[in-house]
C-alpha beads as a LAMMPS data file, in Angstrom:
LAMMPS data file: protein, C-alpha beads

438 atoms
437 bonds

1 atom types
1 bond types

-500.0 500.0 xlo xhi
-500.0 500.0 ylo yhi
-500.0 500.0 zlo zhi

Masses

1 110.0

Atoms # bond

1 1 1 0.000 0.000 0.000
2 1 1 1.022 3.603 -0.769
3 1 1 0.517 6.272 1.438
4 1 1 0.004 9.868 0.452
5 1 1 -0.770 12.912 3.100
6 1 1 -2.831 16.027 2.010
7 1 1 -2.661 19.111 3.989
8 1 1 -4.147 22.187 3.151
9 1 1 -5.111 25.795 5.159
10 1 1 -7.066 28.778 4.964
11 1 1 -7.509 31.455 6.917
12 1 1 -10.667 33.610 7.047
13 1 1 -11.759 37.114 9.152
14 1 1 -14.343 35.538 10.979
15 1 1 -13.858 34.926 14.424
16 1 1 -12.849 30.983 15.241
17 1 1 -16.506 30.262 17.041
18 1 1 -17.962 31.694 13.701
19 1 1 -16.370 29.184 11.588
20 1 1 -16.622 26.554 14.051
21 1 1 -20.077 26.975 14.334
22 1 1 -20.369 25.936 10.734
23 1 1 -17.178 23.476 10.306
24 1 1 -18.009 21.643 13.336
25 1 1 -21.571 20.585 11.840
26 1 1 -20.498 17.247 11.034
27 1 1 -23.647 16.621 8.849
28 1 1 -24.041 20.089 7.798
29 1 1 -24.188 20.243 3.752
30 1 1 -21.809 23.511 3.689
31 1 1 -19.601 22.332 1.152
32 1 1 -20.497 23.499 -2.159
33 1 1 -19.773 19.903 -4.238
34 1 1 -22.795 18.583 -1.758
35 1 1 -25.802 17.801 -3.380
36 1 1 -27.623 15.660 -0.881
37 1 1 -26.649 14.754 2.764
38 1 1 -28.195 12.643 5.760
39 1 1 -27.390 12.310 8.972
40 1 1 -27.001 8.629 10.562
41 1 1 -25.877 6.348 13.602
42 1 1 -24.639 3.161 13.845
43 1 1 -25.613 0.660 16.177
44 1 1 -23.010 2.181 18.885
45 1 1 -24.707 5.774 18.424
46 1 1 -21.318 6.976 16.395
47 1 1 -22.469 9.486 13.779
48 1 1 -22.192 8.609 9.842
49 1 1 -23.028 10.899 7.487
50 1 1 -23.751 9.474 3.836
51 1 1 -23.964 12.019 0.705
52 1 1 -23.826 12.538 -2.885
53 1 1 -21.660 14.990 -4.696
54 1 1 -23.059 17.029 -7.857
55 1 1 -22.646 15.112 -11.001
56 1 1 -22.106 11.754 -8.886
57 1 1 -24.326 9.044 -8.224
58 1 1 -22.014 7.031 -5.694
59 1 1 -22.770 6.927 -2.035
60 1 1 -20.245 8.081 0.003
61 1 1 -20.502 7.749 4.262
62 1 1 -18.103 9.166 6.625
63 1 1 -18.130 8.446 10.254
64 1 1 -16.819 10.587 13.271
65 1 1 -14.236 9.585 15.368
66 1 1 -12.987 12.688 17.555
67 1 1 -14.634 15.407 18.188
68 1 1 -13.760 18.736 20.372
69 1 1 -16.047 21.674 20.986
70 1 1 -13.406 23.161 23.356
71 1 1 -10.542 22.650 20.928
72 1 1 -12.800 22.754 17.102
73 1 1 -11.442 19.766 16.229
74 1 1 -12.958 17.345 14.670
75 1 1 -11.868 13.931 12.862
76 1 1 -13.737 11.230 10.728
77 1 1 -12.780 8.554 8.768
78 1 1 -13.951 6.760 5.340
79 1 1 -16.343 3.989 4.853
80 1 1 -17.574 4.140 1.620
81 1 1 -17.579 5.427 -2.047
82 1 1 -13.869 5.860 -2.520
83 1 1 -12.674 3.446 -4.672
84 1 1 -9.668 1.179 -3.604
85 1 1 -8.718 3.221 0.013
86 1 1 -7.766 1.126 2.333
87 1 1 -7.534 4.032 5.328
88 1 1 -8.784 7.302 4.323
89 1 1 -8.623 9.093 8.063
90 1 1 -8.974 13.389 7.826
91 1 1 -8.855 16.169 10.190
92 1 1 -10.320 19.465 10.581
93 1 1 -9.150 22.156 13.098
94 1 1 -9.948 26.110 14.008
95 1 1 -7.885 27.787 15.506
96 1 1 -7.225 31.728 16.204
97 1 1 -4.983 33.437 13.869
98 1 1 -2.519 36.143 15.789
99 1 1 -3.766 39.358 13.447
100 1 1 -7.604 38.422 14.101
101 1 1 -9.995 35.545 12.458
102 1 1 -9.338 32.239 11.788
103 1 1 -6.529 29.653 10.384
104 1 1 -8.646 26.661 9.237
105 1 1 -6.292 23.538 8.700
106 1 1 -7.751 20.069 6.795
107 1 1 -5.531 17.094 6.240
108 1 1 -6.007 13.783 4.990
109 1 1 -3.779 10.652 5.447
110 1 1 -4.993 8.441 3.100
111 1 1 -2.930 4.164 2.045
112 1 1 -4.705 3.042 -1.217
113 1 1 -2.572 0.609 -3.501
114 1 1 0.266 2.704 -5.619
115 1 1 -0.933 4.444 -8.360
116 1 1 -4.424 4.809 -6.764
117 1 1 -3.071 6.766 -3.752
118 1 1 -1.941 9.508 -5.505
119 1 1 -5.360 10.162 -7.759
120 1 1 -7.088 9.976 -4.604
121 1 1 -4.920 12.831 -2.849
122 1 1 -5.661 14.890 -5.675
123 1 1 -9.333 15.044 -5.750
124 1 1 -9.028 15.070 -1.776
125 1 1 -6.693 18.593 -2.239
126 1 1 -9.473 19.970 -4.547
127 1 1 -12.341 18.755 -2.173
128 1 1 -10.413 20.435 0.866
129 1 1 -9.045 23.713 -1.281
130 1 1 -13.154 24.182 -2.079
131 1 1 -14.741 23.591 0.649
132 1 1 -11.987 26.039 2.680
133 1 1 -13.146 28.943 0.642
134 1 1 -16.628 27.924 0.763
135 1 1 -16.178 27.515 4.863
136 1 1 -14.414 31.144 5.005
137 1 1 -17.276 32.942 3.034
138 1 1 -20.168 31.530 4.859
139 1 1 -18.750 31.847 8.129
140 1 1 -17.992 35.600 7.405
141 1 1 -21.784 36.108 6.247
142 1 1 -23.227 34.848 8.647
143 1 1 -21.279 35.399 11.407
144 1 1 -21.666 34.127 14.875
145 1 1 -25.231 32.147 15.016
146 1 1 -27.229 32.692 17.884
147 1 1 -26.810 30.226 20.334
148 1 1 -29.721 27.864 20.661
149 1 1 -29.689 25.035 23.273
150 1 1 -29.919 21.551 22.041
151 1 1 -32.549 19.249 23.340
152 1 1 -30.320 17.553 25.862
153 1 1 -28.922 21.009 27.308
154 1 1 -32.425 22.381 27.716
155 1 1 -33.523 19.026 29.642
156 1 1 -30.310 19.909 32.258
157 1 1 -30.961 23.619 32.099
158 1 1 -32.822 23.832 35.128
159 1 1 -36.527 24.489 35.965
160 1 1 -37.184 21.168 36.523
161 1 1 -38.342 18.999 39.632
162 1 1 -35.657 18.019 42.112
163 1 1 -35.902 14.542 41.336
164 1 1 -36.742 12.222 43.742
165 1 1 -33.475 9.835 45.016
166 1 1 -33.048 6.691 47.007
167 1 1 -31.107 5.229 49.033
168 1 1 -30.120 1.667 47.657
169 1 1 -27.474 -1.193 49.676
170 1 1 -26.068 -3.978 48.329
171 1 1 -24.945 -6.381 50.688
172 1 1 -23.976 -10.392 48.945
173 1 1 -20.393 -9.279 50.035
174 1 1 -18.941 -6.365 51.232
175 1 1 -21.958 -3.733 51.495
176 1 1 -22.347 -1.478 49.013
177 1 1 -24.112 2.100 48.674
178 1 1 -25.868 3.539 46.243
179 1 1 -27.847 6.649 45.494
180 1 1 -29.806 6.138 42.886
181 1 1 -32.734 8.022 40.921
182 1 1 -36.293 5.763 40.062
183 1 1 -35.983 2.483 37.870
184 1 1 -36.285 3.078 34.120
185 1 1 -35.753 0.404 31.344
186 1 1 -32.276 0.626 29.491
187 1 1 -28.928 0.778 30.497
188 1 1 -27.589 2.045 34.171
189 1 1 -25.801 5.297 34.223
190 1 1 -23.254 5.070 37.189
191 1 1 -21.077 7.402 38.855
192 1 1 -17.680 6.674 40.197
193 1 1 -15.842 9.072 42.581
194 1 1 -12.350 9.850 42.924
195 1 1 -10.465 8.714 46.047
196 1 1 -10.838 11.922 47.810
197 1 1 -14.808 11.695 46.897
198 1 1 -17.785 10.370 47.762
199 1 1 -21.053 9.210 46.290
200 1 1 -22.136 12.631 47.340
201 1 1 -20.236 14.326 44.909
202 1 1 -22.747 12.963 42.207
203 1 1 -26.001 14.519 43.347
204 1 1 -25.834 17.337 40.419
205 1 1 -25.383 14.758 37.853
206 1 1 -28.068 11.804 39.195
207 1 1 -30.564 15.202 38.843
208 1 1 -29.285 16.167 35.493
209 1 1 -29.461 12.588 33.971
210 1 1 -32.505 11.692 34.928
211 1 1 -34.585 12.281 31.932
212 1 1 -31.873 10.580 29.897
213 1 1 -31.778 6.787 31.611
214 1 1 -31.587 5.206 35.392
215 1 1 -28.781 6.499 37.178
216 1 1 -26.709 5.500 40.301
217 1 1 -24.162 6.591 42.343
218 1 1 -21.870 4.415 44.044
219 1 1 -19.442 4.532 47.582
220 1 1 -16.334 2.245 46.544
221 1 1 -15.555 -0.125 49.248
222 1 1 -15.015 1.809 52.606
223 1 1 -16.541 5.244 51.309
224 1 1 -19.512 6.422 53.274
225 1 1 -21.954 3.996 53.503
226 1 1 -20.043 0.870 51.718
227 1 1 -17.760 -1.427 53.811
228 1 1 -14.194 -2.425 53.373
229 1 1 -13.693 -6.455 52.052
230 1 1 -11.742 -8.707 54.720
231 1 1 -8.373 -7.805 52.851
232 1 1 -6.572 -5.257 50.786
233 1 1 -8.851 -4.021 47.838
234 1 1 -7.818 -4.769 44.311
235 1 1 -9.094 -4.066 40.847
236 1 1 -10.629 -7.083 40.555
237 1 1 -12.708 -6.265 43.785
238 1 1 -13.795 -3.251 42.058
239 1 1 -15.160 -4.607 39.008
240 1 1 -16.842 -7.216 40.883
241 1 1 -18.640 -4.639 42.962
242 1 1 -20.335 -2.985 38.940
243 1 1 -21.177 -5.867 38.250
244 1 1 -22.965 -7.081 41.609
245 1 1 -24.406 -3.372 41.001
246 1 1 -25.730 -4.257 37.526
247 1 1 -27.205 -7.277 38.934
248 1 1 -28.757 -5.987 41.782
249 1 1 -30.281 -2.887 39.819
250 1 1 -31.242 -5.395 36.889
251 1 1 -28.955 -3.904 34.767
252 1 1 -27.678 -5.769 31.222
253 1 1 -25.535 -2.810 30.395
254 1 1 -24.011 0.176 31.868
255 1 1 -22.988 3.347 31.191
256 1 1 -19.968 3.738 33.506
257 1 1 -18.649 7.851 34.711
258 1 1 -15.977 7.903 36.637
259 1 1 -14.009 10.742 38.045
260 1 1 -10.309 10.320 38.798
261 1 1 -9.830 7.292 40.513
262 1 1 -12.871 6.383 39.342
263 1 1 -12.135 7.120 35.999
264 1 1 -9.101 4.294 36.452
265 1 1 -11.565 1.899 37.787
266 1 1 -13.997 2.591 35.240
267 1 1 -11.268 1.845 32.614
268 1 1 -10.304 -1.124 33.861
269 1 1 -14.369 -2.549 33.920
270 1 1 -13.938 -1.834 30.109
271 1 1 -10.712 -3.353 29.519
272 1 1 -12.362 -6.619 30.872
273 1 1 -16.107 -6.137 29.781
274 1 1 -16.169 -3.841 27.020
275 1 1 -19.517 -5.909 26.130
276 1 1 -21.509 -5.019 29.264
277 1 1 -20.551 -0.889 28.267
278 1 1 -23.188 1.285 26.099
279 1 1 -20.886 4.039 26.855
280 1 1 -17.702 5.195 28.566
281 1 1 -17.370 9.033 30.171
282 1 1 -14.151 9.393 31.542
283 1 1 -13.591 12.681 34.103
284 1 1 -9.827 14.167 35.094
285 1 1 -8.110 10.603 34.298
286 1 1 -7.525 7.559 32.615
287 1 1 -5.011 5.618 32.728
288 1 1 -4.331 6.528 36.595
289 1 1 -0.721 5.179 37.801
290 1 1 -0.752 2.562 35.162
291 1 1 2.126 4.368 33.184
292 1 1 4.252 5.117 35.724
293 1 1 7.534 3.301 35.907
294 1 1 7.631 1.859 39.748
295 1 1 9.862 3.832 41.173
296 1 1 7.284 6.488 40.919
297 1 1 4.306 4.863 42.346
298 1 1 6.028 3.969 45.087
299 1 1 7.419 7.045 45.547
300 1 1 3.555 8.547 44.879
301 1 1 2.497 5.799 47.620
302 1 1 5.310 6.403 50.034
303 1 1 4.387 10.330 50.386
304 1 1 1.012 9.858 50.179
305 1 1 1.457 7.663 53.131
306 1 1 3.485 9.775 55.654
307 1 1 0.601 11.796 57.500
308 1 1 -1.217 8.351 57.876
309 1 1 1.836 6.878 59.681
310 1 1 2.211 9.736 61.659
311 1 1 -1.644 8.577 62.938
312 1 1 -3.226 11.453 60.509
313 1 1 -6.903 10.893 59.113
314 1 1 -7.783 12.451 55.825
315 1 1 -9.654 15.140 57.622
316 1 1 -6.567 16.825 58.890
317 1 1 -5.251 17.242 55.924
318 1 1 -8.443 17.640 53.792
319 1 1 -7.521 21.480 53.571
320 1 1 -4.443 20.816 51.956
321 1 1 -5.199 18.141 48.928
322 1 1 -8.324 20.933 48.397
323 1 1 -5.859 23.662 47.777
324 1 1 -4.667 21.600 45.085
325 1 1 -7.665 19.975 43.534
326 1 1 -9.813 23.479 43.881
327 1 1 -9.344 25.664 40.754
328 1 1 -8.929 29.383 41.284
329 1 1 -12.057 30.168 40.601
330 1 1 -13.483 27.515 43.307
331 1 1 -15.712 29.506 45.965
332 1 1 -15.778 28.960 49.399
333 1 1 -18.830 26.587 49.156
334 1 1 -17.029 24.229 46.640
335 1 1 -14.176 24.265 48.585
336 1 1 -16.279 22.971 51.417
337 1 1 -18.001 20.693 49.802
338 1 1 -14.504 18.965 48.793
339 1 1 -13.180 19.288 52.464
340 1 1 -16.253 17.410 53.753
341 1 1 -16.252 14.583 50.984
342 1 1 -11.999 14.121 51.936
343 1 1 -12.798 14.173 55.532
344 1 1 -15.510 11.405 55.545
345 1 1 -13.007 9.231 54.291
346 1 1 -11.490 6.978 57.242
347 1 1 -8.024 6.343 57.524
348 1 1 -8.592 2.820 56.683
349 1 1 -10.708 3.405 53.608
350 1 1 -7.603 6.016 52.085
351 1 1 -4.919 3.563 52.847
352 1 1 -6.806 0.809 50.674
353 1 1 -7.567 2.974 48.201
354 1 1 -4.127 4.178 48.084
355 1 1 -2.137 0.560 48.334
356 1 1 -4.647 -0.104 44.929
357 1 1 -4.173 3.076 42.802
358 1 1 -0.576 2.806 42.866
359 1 1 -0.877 -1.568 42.210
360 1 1 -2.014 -1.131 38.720
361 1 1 -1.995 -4.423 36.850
362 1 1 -1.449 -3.824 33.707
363 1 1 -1.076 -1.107 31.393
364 1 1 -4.478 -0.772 29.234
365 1 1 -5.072 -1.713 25.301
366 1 1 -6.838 1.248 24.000
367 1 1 -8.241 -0.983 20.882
368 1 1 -10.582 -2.868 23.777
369 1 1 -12.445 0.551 23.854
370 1 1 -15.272 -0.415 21.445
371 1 1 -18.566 1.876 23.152
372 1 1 -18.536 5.676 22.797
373 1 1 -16.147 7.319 25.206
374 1 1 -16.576 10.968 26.489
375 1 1 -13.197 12.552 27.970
376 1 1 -13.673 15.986 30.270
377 1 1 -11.007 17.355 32.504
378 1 1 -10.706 20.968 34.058
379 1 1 -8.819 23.842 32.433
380 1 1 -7.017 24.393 35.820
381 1 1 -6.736 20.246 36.330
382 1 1 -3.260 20.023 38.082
383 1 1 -3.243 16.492 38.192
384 1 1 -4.883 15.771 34.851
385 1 1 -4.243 18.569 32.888
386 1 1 -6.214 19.107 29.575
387 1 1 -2.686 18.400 27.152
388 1 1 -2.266 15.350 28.861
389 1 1 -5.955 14.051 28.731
390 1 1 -6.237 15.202 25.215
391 1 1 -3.678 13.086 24.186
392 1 1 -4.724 10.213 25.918
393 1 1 -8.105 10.700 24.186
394 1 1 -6.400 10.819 20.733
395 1 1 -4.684 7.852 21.600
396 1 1 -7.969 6.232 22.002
397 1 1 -9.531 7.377 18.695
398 1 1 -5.925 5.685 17.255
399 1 1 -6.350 2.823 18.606
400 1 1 -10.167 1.635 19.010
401 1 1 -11.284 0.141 16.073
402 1 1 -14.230 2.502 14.864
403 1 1 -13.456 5.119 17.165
404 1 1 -16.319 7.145 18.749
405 1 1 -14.577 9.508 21.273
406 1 1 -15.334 13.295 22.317
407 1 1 -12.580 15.395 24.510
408 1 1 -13.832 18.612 25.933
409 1 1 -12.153 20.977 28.668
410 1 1 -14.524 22.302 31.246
411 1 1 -13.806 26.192 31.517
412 1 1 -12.403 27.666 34.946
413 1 1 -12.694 23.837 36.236
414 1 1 -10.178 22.284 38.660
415 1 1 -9.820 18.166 39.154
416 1 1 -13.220 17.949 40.686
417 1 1 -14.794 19.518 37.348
418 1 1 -18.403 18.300 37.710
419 1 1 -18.703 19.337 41.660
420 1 1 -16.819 23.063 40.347
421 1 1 -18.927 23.655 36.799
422 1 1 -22.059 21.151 37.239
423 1 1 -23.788 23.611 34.707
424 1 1 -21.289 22.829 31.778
425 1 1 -20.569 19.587 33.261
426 1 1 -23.908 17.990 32.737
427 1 1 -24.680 19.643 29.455
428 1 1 -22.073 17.789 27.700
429 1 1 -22.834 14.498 29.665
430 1 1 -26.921 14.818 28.727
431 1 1 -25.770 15.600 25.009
432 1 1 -23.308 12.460 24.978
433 1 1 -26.260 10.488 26.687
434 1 1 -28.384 11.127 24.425
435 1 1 -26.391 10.773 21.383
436 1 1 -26.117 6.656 22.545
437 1 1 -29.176 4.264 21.258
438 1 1 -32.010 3.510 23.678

Bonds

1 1 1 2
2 1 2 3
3 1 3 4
4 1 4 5
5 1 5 6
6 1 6 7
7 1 7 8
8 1 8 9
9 1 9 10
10 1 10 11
11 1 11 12
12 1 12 13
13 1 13 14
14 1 14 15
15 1 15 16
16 1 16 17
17 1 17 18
18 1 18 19
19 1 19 20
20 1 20 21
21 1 21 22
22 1 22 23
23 1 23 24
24 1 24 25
25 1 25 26
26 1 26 27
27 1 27 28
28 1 28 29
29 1 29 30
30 1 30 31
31 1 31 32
32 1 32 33
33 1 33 34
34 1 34 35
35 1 35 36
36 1 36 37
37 1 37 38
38 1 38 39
39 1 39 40
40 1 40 41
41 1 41 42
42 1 42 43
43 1 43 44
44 1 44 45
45 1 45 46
46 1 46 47
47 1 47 48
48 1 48 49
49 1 49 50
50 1 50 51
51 1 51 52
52 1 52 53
53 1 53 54
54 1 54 55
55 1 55 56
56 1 56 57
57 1 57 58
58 1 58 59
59 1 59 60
60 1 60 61
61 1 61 62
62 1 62 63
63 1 63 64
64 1 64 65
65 1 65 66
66 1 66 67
67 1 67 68
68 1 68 69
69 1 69 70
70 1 70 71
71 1 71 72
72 1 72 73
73 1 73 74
74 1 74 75
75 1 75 76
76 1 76 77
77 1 77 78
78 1 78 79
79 1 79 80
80 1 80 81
81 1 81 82
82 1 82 83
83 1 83 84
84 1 84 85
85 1 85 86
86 1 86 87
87 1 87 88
88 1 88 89
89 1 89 90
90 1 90 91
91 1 91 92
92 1 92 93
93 1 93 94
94 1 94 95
95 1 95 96
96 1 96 97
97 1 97 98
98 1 98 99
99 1 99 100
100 1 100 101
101 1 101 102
102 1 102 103
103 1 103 104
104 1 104 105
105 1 105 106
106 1 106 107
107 1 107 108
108 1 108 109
109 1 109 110
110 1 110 111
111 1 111 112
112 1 112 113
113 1 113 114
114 1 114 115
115 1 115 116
116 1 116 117
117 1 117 118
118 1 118 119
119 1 119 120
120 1 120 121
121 1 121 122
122 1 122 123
123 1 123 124
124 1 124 125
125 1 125 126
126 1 126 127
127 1 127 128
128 1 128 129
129 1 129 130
130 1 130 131
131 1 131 132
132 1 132 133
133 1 133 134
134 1 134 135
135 1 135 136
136 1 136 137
137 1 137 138
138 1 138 139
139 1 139 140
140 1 140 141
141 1 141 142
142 1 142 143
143 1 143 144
144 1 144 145
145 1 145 146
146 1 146 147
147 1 147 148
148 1 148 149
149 1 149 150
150 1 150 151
151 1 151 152
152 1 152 153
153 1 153 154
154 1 154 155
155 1 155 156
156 1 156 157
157 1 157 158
158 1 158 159
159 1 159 160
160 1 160 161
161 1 161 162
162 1 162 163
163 1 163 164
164 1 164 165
165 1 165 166
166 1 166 167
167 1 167 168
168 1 168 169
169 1 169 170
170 1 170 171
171 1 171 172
172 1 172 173
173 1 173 174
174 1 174 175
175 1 175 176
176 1 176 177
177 1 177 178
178 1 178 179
179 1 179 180
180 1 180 181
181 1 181 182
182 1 182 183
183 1 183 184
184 1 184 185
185 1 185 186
186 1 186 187
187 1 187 188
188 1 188 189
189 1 189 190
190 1 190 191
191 1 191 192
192 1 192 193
193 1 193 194
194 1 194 195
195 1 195 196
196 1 196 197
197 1 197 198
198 1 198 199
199 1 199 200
200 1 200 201
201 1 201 202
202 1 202 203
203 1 203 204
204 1 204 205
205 1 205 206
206 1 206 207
207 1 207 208
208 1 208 209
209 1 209 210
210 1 210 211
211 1 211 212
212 1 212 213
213 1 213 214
214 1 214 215
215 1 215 216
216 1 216 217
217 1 217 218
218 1 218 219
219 1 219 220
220 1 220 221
221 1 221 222
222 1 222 223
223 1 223 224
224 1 224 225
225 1 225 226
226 1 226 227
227 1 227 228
228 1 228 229
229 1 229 230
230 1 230 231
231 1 231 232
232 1 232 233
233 1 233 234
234 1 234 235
235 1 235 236
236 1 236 237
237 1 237 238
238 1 238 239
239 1 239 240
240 1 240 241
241 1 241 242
242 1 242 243
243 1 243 244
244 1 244 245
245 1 245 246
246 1 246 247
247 1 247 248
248 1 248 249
249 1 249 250
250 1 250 251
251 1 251 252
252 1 252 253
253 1 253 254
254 1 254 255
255 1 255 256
256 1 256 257
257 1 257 258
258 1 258 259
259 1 259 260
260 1 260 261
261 1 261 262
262 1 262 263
263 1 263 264
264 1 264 265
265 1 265 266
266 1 266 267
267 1 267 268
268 1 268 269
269 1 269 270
270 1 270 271
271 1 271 272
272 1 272 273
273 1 273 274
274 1 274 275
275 1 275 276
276 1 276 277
277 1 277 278
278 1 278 279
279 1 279 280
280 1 280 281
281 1 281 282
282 1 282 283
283 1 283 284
284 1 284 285
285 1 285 286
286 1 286 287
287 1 287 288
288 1 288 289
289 1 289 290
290 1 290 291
291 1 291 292
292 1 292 293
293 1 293 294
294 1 294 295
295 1 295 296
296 1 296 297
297 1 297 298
298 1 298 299
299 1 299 300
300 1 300 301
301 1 301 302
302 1 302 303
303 1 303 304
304 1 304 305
305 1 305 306
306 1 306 307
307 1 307 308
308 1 308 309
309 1 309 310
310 1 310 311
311 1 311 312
312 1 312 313
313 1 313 314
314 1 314 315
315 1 315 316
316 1 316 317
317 1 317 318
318 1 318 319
319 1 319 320
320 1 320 321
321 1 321 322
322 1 322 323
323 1 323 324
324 1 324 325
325 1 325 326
326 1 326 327
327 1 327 328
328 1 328 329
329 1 329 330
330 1 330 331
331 1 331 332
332 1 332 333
333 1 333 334
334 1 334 335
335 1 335 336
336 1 336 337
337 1 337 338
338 1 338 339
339 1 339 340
340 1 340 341
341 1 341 342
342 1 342 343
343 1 343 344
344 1 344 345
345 1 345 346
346 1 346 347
347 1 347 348
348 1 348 349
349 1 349 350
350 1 350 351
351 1 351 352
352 1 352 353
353 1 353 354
354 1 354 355
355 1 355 356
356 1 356 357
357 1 357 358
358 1 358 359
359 1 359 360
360 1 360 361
361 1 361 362
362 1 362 363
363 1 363 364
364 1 364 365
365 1 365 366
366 1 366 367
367 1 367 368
368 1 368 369
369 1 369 370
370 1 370 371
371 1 371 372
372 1 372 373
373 1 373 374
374 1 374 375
375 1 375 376
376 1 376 377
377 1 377 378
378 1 378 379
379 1 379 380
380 1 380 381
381 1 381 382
382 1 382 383
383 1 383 384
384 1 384 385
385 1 385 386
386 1 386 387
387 1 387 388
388 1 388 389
389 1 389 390
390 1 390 391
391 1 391 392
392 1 392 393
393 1 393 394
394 1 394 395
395 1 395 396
396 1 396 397
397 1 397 398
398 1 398 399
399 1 399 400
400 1 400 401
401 1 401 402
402 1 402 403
403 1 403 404
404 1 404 405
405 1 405 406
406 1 406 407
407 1 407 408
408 1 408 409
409 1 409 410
410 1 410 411
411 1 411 412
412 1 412 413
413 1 413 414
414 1 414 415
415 1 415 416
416 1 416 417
417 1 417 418
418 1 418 419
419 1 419 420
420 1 420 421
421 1 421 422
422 1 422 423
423 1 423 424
424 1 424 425
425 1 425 426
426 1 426 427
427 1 427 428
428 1 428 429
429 1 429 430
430 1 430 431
431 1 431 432
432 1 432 433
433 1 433 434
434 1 434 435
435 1 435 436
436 1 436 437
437 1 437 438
């Protein structure tokens, strides 16, 4: 196979959210060699769109892979109409240009059999150098649309009914608690907190999610009302404790959300039952300590450790690991909602959690990742900053076969982004939850 590479840019005076506004409309029929285009999903919920071109009659679908809001990015790949490409896999980015408007940039790597390769890079280069200059001129007409809610922002927009919650145990083995919103058919929708959290931490989200399918919140073993097992937790425990949740909630699949540590755990379910997942949302981590050479979990473990030997609880130094999870924008009540959740924690429960985290075992195989996957982190995320979570989430989209993965960064959030921006937070998570099949 030969492999060929188009890139091509443009640059146009309209302001970046202007052109985005139109560019990232994956199954908007801007482009001016468009003559009829519909919108589809696959069985997943990944977004196709299948058109025609002007003086064509072959059928040509394109699915998404990556998609950005925060970053107007957005990537798709081939599936049909061009003859004899083997990977056909484009890109198309905004971003601000330093005298004022825009610097659009679409490229195209593209391995068709020699000879073929190169005629296909050529139409590609006139598809791309036409539908820049079409992108630039409509985007400077029109200018910046009015924003209009989508369906799934307007359901978490507020106005609604607190919804009513209950309190749920599990108890064939170690007792588990849940809160969890009224039974509903469909998949489960369950939260995971970090290791500083708390099932708590969740209440925004079980109210936002709601209309969208069942939803549950869960205390990891030792966290507020769950117990710890008879020995040291592991991985394994964890992922034994979804799936005695699915069971118990009569639950064939899940939609898992984790948050730091419990994005980790929630990783690891998915590495092991990527069938049981409808959909992935993955919150200031991934991959946890499972890249790190030894030397630095232990080290990570070690210091982590100290103020417990020295007969500390979490609560003394709740204040502390706040200052560095809290972005700077964090009020006094967020703070103190993140003090309490660290504080409930018992020395016991930390120490587990801790001995785990930094036990990883094994390092995880992206191409497992088969369900949707939704990636948020804070802008101010010190400990999972928004380059390194990107990156992880394009590693994904590389990697899973089919890719259907969305990265956003949650403005003037710290780690804790859903307890710091709930507003933003749950509008992406209703529009990714609604986006998945029934």
């Amino acid at each position: 196979m030969a492999k060929q590479r188009v890139e091509v840019f443009g640059y146009s005076a309209a302001e970046p959210s202007a052109v985005w506004a139109v560019a990232g409309d994956f199954c908007g029929a801007w482009h001016p060699a468009i003559d009829r285009m519909q919108a589809e999903r696959d069985a997943r919920g990944a977004l196709i769109r299948a058109f025609t071109v002007k003086g064509e009659e072959t059928l040509y679908r394109e699915q998404l892979v990556y998609r950005s809001d925060s970053d107007r990015t957005l990537v798709y790949t081939h599936l049909e109409g061009i003859t004899g490409a083997d990977r056909y896999v484009a890109r198309l980015a905004i971003s601000a240009r330093e005298e004022g408007g825009s610097v659009i940039t679409w490229s195209a790597d593209i391995e068709a059999p020699a000879g073929r390769a190169e005629g296909i890079a050529a139409g590609t280069r006139m598809i791309f150098e036409a539908g820049l200059a079409a992108l630039s001129e409509k985007a400077e007409g029109e200018g910046l649309p009015e924003q209009v809610a989508t369906p799934a922002e307007s359901a978490v927009s507020g106005g609604a009914s607190p919804v009513l919650l209950e309190t749920i145990f599990v108890d064939d083995g170690p007792r588990l608690a849940l809160t969890a919103t009224s039974s509903q058919q469909g998949a489960l929708l369950l939260f995971l907190h970090g290791i500083g959290g708390g099932r708590s931490n969740w209440i925004p989200q079980l109210q936002a999610t709601a209309p969208f399918m069942r939803a549950a919140a869960l205390d990891f073993r030792g966290y507020g009302g769950s117990a710890l097992g008879p020995a040291q937790s592991t991985i394994e425990d964890y992922c034994a404790d979804i799936l005695r949740v699915a069971e118990a909630l009569k639950a064939d699949r899940l939609v898992l959300c984790g948050l730091s540590y419990g994005s980790w755990i929630a990783t690891s379910f998915a590495m092991r039952h990527p069938e049981r997942l409808a959909g992935l949302v993955l919150s200031g981590g991934c991959t946890g300590m499972s890249e790190a050479p030894a030397e630095e979990r232990e080290a990570f473990r070690r210091s982590r450790q100290v103020p417990l030997d020295a007969g500390q609880t979490p609560a003394d130094f709740a204040p502390a690991v706040v200052n560095v999870l809290a972005g700077p924008d964090a009020d006094e009540e967020v703070r103190e909602r993140l003090r309490a959740s660290m504080a409930a924690i018992p020395a016991a429960t930390y120490r587990d959690a801790l001995n785990c985290f930094t036990h990883p075992p094994e390092r995880f195989d992206f191409s497992r990742l088969t369900m949707p996957v939704l990636m948020m982190t804070g802008e101010h995320d010190r400990l999972a900053p928004p380059a390194e979570i990107r990156s992880v989430a394009g590693r994904i989209a590389d990697s899973a076969p089919h890719a259907f993965v969305r990265f956003e960064t949650i403005a003037g959030a710290g780690h804790v982004c859903n307890v710091e921006r709930p507003d933003r937070y749950n509008a992406i998570l209703a529009q990714f939850l609604s986006e998945l099949p029934a």
